[in-house]
MOPAC internal coordinates of N, CA, C and O (Angstrom, degrees):
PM7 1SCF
backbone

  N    0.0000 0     0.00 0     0.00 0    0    0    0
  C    1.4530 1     0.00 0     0.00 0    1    0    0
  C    1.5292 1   109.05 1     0.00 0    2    1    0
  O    1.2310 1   119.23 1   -85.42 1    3    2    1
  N    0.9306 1   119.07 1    94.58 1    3    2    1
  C    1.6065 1   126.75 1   147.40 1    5    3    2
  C    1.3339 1   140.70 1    -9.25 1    6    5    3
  O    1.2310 1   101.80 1  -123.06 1    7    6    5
  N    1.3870 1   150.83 1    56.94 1    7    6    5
  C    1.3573 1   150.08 1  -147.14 1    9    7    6
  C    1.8430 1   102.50 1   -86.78 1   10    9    7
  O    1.2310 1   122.03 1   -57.91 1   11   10    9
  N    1.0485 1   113.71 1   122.09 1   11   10    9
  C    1.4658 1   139.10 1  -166.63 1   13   11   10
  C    1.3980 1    99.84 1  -108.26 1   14   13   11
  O    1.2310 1   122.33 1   -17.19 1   15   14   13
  N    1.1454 1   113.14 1   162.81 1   15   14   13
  C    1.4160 1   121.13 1  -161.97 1   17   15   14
  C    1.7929 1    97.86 1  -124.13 1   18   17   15
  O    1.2310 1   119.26 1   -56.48 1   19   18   17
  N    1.6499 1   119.02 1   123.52 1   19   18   17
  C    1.3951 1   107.95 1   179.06 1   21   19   18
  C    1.8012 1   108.59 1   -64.95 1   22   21   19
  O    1.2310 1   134.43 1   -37.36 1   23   22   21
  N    1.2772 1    89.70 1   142.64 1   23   22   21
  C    1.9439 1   101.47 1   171.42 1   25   23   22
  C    1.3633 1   113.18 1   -13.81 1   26   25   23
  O    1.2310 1   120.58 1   111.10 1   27   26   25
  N    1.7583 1   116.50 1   -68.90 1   27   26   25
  C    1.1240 1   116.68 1  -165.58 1   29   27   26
  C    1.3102 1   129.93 1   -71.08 1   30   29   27
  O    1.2310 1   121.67 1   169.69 1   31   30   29
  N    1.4709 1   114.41 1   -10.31 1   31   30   29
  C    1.3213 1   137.47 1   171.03 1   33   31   30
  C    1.5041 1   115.81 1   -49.50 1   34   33   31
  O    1.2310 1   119.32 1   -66.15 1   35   34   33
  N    1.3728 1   118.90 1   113.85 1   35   34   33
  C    1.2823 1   115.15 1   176.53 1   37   35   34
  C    1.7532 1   112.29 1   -69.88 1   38   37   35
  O    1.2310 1   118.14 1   -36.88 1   39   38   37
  N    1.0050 1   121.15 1   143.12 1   39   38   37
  C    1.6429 1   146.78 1   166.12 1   41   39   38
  C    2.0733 1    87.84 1   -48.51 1   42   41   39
  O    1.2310 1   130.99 1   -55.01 1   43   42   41
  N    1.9670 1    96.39 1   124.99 1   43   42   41
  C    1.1741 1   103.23 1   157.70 1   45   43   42
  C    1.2429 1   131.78 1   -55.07 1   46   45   43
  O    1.2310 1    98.00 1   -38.15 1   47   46   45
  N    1.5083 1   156.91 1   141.85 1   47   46   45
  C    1.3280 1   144.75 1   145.91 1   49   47   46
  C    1.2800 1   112.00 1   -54.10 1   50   49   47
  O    1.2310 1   123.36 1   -31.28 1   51   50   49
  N    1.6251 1   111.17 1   148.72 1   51   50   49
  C    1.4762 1   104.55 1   171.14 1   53   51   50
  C    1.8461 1    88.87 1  -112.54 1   54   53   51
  O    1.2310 1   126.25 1    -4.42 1   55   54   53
  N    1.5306 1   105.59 1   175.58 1   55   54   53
  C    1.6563 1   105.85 1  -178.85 1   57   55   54
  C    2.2613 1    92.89 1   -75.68 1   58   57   55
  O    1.2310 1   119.94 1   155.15 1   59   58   57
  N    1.1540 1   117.72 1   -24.85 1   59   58   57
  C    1.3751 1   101.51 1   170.99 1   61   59   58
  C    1.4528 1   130.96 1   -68.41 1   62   61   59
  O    1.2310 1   126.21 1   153.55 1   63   62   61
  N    1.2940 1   105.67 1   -26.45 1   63   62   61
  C    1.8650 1   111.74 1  -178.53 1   65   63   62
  C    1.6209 1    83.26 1   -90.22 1   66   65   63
  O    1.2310 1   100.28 1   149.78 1   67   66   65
  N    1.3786 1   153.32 1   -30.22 1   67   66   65
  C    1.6419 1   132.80 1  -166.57 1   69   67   66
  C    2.0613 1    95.81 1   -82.90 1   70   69   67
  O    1.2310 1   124.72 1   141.83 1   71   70   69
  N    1.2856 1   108.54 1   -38.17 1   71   70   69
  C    1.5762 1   115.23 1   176.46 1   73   71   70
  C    1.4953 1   100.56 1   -48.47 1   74   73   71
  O    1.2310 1   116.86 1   134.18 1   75   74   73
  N    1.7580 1   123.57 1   -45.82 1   75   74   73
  C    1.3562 1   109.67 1  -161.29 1   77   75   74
  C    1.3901 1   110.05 1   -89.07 1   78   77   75
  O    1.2310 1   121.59 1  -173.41 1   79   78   77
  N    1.5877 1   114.56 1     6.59 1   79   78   77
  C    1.4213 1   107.85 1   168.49 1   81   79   78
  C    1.4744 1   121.00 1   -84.31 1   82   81   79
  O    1.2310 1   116.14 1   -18.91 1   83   82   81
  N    1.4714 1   124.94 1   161.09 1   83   82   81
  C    1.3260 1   131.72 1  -174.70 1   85   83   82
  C    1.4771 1    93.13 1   -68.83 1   86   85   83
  O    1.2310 1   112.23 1    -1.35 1   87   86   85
  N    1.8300 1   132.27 1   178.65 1   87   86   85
  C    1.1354 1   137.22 1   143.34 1   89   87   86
  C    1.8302 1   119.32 1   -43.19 1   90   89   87
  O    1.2310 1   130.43 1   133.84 1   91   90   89
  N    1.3927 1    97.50 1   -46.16 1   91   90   89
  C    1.3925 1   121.38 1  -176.66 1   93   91   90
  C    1.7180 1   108.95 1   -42.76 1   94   93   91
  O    1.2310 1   136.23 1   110.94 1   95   94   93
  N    1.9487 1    86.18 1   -69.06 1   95   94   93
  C    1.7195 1   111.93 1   172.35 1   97   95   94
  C    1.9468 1   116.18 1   -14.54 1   98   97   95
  O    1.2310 1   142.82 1   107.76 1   99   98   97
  N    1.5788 1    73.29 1   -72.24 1   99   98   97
  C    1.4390 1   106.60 1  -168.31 1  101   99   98
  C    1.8433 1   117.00 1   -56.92 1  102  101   99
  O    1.2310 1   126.30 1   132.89 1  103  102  101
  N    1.2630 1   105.49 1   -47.11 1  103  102  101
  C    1.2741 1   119.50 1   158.57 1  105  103  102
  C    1.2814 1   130.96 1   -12.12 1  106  105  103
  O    1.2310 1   136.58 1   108.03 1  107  106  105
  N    1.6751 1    85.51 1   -71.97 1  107  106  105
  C    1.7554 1   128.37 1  -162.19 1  109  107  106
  C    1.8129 1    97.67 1   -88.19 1  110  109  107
  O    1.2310 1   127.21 1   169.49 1  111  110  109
  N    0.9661 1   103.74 1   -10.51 1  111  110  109
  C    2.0446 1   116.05 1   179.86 1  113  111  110
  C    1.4542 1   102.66 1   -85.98 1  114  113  111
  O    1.2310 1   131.49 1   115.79 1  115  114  113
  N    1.4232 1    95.43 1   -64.21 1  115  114  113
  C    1.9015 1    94.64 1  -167.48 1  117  115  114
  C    1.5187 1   108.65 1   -68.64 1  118  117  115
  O    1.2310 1   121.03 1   153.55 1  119  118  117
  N    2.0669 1   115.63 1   -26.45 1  119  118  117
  C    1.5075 1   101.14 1  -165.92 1  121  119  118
  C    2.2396 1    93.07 1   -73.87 1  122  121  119
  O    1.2310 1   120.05 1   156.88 1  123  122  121
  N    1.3048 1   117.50 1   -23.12 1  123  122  121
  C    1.8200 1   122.64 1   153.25 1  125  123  122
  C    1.3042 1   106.74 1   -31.47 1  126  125  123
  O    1.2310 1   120.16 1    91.61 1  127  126  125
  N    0.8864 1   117.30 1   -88.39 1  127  126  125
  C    1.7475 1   124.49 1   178.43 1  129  127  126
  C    1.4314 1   120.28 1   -32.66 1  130  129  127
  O    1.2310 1   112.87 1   135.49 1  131  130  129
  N    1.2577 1   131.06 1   -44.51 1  131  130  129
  C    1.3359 1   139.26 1  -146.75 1  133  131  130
  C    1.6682 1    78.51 1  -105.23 1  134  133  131
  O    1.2310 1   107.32 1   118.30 1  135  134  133
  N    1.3941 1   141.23 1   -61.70 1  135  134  133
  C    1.3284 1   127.05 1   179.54 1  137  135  134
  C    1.1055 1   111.86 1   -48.03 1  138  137  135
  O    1.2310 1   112.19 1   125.78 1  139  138  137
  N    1.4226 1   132.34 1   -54.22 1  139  138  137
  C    1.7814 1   136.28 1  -172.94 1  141  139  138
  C    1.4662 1   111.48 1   -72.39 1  142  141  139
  O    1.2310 1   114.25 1  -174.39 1  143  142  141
  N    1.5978 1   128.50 1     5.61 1  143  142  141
  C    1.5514 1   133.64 1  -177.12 1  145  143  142
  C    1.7504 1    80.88 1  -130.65 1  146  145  143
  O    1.2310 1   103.78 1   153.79 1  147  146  145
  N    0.7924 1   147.47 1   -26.21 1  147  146  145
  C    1.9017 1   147.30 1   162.68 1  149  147  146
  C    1.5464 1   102.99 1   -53.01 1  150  149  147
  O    1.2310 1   121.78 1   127.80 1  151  150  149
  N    1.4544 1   114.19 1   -52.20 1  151  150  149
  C    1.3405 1   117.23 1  -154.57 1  153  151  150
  C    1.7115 1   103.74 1   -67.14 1  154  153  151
  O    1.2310 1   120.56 1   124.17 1  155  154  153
  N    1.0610 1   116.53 1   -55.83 1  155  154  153
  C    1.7906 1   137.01 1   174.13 1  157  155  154
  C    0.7189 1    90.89 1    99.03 1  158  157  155
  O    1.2310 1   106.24 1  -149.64 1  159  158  157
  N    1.9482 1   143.16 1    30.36 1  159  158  157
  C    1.2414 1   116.85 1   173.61 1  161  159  158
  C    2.0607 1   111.03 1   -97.87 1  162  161  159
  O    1.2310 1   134.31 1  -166.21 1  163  162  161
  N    1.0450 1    89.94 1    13.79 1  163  162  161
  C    2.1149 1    93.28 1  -165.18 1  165  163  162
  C    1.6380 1    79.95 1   -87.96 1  166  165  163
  O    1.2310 1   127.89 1    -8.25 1  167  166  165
  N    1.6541 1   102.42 1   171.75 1  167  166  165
  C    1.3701 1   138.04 1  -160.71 1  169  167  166
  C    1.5677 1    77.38 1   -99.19 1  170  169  167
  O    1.2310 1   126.80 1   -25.56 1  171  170  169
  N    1.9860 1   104.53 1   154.44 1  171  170  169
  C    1.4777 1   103.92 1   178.19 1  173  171  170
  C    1.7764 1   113.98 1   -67.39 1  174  173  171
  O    1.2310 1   128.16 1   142.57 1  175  174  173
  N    1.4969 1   101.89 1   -37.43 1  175  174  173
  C    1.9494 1    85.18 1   172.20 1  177  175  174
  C    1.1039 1   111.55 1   -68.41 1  178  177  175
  O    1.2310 1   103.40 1   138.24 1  179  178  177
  N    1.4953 1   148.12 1   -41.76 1  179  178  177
  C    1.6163 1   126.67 1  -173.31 1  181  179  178
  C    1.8773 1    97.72 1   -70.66 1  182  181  179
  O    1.2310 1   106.38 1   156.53 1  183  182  181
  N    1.2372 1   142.92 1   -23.47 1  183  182  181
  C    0.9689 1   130.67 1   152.74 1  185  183  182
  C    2.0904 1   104.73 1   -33.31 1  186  185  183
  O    1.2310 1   139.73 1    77.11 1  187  186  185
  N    1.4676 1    79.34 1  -102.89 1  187  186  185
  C    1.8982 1    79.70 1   159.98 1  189  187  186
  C    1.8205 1   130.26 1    20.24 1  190  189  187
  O    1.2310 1   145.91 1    97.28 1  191  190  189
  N    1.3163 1    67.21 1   -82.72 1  191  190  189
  C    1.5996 1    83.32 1  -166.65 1  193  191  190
  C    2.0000 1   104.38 1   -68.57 1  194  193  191
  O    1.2310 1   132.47 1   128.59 1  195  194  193
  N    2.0009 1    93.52 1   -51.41 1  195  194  193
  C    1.8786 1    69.42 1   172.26 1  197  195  194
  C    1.4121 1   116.45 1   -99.09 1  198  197  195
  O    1.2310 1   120.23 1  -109.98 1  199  198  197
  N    1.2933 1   117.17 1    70.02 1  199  198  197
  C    1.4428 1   122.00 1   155.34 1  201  199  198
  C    1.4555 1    99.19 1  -109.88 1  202  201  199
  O    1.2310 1   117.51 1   135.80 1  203  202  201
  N    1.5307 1   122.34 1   -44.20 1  203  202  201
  C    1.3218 1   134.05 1  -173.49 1  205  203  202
  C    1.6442 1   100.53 1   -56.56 1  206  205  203
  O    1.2310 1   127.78 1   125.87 1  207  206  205
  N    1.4878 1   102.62 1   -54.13 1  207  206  205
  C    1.9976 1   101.73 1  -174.48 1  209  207  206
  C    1.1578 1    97.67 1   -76.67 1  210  209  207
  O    1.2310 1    98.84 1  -149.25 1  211  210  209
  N    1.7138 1   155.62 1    30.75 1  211  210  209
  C    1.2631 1   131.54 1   161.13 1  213  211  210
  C    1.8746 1    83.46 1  -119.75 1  214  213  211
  O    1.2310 1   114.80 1   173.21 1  215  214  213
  N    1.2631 1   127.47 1    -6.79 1  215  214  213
  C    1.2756 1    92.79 1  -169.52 1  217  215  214
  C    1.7496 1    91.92 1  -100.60 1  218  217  215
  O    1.2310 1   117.09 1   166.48 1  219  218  217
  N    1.2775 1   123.13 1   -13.52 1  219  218  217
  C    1.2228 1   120.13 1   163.38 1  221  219  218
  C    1.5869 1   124.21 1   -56.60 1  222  221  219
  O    1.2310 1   122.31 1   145.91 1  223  222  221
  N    1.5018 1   113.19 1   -34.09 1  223  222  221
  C    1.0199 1   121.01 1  -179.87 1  225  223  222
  C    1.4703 1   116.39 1   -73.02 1  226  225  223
  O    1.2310 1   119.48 1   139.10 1  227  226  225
  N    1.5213 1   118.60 1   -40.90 1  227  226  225
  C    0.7780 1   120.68 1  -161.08 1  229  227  226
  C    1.4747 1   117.50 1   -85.31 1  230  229  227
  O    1.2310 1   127.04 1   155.07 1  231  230  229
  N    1.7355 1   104.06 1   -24.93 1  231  230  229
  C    1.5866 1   114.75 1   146.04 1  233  231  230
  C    1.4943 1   127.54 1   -24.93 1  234  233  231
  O    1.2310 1   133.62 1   108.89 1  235  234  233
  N    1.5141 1    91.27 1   -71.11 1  235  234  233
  C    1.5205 1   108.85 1   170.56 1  237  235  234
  C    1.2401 1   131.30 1   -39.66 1  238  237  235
  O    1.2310 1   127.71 1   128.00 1  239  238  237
  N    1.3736 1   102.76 1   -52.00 1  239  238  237
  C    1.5626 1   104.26 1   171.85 1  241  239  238
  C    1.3181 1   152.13 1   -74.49 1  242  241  239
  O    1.2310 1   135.92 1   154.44 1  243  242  241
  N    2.0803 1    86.78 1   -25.56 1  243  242  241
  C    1.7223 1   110.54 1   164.72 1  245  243  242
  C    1.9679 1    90.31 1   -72.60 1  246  245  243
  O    1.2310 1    95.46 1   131.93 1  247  246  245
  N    1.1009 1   160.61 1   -48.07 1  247  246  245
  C    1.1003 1   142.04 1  -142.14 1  249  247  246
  C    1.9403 1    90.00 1  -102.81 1  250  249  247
  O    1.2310 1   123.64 1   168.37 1  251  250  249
  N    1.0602 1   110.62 1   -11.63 1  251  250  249
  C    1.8280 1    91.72 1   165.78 1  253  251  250
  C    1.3957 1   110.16 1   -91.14 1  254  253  251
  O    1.2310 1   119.37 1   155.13 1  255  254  253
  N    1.3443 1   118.80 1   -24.87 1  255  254  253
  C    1.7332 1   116.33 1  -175.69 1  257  255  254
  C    1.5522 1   102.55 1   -74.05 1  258  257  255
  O    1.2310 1   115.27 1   152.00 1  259  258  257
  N    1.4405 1   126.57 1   -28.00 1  259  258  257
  C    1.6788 1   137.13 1   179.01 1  261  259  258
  C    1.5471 1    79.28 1   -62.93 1  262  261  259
  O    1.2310 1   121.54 1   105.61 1  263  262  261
  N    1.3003 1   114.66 1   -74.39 1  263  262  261
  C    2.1111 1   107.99 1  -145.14 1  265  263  262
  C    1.3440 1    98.20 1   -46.16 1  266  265  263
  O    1.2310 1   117.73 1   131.93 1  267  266  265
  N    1.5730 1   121.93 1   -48.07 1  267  266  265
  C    1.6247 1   124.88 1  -173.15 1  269  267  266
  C    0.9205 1   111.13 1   -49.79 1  270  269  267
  O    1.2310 1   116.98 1   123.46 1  271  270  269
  N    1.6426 1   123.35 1   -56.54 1  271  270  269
  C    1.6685 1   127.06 1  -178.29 1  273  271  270
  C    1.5370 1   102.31 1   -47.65 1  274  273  271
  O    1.2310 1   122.06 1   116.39 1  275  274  273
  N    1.4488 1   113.66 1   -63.61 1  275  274  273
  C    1.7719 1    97.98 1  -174.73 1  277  275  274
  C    1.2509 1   120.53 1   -74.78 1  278  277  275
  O    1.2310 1   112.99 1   174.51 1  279  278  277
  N    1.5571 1   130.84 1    -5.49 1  279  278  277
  C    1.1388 1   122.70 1   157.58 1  281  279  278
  C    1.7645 1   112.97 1   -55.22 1  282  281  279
  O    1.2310 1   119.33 1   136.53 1  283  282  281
  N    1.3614 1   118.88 1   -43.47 1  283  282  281
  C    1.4228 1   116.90 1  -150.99 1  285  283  282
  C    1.5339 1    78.07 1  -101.30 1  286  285  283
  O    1.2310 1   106.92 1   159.16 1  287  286  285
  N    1.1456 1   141.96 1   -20.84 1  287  286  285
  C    1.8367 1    98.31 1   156.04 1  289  287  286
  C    1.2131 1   133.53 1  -101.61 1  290  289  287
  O    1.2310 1   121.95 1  -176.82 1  291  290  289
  N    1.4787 1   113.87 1     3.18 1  291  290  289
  C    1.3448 1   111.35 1   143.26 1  293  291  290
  C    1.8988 1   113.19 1   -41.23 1  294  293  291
  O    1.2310 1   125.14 1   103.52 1  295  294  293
  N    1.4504 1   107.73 1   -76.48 1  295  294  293
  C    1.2871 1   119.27 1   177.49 1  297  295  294
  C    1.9080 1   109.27 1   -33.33 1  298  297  295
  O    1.2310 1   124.22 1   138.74 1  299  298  297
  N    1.0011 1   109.51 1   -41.26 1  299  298  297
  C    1.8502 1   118.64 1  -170.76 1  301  299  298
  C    1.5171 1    94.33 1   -78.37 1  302  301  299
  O    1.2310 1   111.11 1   131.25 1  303  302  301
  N    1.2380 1   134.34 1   -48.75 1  303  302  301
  C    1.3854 1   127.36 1   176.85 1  305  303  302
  C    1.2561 1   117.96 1   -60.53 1  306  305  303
  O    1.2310 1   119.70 1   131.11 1  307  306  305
  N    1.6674 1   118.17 1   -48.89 1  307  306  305
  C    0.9095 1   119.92 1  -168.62 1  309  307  306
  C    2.0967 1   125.40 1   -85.32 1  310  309  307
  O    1.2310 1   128.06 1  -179.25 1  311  310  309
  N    2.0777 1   102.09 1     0.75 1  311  310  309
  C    1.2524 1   118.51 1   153.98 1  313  311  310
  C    1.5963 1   107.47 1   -73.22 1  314  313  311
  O    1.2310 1   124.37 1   139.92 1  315  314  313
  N    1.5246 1   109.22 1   -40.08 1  315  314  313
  C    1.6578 1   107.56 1  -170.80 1  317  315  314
  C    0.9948 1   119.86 1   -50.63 1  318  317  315
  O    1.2310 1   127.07 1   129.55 1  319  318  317
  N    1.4928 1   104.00 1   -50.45 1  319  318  317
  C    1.8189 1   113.50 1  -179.20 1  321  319  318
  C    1.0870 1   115.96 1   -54.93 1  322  321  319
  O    1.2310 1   122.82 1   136.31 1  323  322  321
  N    1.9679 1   112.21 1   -43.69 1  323  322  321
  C    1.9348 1   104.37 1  -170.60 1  325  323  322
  C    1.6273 1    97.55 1   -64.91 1  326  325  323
  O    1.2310 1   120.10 1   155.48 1  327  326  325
  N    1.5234 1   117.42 1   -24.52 1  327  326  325
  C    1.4314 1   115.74 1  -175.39 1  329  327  326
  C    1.3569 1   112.60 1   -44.52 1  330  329  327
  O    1.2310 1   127.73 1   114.68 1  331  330  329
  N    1.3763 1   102.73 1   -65.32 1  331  330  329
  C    1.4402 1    99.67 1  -170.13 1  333  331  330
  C    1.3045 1   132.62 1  -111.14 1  334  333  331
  O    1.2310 1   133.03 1  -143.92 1  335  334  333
  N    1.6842 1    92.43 1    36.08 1  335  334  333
  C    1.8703 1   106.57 1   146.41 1  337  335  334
  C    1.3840 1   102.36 1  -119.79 1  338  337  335
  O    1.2310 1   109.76 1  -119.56 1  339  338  337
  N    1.3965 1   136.81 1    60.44 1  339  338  337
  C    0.9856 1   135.50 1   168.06 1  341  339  338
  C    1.5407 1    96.37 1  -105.45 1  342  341  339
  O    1.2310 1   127.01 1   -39.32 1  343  342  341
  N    1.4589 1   104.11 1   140.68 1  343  342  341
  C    2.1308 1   109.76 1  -170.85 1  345  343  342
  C    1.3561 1    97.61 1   -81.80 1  346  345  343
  O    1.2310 1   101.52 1   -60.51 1  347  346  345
  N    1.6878 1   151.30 1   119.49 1  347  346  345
  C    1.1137 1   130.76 1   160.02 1  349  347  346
  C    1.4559 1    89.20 1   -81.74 1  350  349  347
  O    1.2310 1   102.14 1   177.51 1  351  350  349
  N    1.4076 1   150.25 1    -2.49 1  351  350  349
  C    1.3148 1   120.18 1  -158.76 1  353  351  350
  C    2.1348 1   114.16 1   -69.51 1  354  353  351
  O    1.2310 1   135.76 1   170.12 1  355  354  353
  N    1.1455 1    87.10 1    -9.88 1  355  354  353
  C    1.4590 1   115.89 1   173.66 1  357  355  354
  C    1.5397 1   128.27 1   -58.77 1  358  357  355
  O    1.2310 1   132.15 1   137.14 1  359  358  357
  N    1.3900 1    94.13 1   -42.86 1  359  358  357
  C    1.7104 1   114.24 1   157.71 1  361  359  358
  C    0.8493 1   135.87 1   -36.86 1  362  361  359
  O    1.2310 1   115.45 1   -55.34 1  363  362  361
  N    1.6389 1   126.25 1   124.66 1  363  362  361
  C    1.4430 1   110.07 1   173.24 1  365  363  362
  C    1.4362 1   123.32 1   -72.93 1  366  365  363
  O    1.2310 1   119.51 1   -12.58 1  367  366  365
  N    1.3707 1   118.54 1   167.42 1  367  366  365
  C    1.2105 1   110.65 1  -176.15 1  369  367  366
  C    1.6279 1   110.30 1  -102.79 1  370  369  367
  O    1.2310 1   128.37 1   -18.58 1  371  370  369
  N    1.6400 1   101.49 1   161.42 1  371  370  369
  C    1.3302 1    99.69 1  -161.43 1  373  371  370
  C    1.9768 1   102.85 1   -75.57 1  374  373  371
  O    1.2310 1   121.42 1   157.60 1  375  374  373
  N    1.0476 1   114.89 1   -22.40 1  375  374  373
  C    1.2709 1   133.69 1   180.00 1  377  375  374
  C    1.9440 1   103.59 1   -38.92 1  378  377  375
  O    1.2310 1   131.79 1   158.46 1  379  378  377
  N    1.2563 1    94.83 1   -21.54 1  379  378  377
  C    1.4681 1    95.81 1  -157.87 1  381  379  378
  C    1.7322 1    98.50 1  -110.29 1  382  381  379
  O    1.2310 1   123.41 1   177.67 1  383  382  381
  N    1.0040 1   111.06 1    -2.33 1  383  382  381
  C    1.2419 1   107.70 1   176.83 1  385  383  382
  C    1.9482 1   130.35 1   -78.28 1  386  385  383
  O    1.2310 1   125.17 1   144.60 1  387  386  385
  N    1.4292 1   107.67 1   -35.40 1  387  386  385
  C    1.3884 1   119.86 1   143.11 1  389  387  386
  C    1.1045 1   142.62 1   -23.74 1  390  389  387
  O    1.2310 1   120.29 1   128.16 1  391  390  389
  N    1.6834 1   117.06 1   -51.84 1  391  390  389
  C    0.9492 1   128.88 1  -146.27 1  393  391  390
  C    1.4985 1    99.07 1  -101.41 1  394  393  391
  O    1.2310 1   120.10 1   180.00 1  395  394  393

């Protein structure tokens, strides 16, 4: 026997169709979800189903805002360091600027 999904029932997410969304996408999906589970007007399975696609989403998005954070302090460490092997002995001196 075959189990069919009623009309109004939103389509599950898989983690491959939430991967092919932008940050943006995804965003603009779950703040969808969270209005249409706000409203109380959905049937309890499309409830269901988008509680499952906002907590997928929202997975998604706490673990892309983590990669960014350690991307950008990788990047912040790795300005610090050229920082402070940069030679000022190279510099002119201010002594000379007066004159």
């Amino acid at each position: 026997m075959e189990t069919t999904q009623p009309q109004n029932t939103p389509a599950q997410l898989t983690q491959s169709d939430i991967d092919k969304l932008s940050f943006k996408e995804a965003s603009i999906e779950l703040e969808q979800i969270i209005r249409n589970l706000e409203s109380g007007e959905l049937e309890l399975e499309a409830s269901l189903v988008q509680y499952a696609n906002g907590v997928l989403l929202l997975n998604s998005l706490q673990t892309r805002l983590t990669n960014a954070e350690q991307r950008v302090q990788v990047l912040e460490d790795t300005t610090q360091k050229a920082a402070e092997t940069v030679d000022t002995t190279a510099a002119p001196s201010s002594a000379y600027v007066n004159e």
